[in-house]
Backbone as CSV, one residue per row, in Angstrom:
resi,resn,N_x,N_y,N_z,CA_x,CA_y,CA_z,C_x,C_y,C_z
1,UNK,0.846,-1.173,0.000,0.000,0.000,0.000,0.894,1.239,0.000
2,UNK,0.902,2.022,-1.291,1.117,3.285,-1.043,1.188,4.234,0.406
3,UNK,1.962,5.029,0.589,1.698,5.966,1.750,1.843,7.313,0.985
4,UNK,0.759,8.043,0.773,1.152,8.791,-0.006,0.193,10.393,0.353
5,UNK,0.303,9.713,2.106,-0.666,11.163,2.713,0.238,11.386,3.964
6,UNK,0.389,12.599,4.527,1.113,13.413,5.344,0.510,14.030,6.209
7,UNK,1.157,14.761,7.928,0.589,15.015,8.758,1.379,15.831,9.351
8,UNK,1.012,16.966,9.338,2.337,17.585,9.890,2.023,18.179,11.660
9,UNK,2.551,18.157,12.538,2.307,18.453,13.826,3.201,19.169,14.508
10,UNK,2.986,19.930,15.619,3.356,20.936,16.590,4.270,20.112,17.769
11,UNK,5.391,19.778,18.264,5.731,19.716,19.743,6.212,20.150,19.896
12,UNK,6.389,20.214,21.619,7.131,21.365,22.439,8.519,20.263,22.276
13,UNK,9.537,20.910,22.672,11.104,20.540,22.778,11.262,19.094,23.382
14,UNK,9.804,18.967,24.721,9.990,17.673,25.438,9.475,16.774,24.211
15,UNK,8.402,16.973,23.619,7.689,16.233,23.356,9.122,15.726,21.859
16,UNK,9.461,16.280,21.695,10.119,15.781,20.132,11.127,14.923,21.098
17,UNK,11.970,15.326,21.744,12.838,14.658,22.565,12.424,13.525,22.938
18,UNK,11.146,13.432,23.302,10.668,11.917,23.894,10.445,10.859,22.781
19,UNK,9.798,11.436,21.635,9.643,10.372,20.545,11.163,10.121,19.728
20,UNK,11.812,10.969,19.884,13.219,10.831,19.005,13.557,9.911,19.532
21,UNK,14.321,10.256,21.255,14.837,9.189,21.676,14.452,7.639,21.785
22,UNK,13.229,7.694,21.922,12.094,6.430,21.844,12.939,5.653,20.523
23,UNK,11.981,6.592,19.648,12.674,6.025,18.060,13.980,4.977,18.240
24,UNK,15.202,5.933,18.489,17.109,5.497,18.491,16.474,4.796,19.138
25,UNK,16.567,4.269,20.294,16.941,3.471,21.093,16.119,2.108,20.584
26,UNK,14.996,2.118,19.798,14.231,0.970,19.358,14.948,0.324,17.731
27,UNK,15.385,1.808,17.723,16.218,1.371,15.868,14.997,1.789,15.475
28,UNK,14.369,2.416,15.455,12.858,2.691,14.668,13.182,4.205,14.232
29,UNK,12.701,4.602,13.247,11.780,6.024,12.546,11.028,6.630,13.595
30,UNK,11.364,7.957,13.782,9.859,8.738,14.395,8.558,8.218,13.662
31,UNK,8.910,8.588,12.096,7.928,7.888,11.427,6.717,6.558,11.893
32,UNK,8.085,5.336,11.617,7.603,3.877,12.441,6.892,4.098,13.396
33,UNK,7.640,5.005,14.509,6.837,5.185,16.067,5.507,5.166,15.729
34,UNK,5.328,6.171,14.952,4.224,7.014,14.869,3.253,6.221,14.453
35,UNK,3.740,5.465,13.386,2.556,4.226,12.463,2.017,3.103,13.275
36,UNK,2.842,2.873,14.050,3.052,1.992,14.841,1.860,2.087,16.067
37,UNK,1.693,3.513,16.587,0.463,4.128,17.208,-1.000,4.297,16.726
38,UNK,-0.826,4.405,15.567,-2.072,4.453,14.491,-2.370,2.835,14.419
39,UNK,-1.540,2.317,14.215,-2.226,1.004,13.832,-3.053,0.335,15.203
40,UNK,-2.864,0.657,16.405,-3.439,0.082,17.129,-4.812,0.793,17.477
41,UNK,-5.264,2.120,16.659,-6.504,2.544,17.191,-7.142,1.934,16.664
42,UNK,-8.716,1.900,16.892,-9.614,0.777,16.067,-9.868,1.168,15.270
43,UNK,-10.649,-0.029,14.776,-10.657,0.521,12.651,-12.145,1.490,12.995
44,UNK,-12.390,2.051,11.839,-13.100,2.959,11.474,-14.199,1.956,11.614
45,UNK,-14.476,0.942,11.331,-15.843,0.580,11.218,-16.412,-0.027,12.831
46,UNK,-15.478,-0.272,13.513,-15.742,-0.288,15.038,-16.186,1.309,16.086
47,UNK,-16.437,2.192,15.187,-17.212,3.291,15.832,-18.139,3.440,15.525
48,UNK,-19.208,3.771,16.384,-20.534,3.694,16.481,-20.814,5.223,15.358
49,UNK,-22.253,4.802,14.315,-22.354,6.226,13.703,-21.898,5.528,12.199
50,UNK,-20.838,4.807,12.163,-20.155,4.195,10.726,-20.101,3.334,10.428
């Protein structure tokens, strides 16, 4: 699957610091981190309304 959509976001100094280091120390991408968080919310069709 293509990735071919973007998100751009705001942190304060802690907050980048916390996912960076996260990242190194796992060998992972901020990126990865990040996907990695998304994938565990529930799917779209498990909310009520959709």
């Amino acid at each position: 699957m293509a990735r071919d959509k973007s998100i751009k976001i705001r942190l304060t100094e802690e907050e980048y610091e916390r996912i960076n280091l996260y990242a190194e120390s796992k060998g992972f991408s901020v990126s990865e981190v990040i996907r990695d968080y998304i994938k565990r919310l529930p799917r779209i069709d498990s909310f009520c309304g959709f």
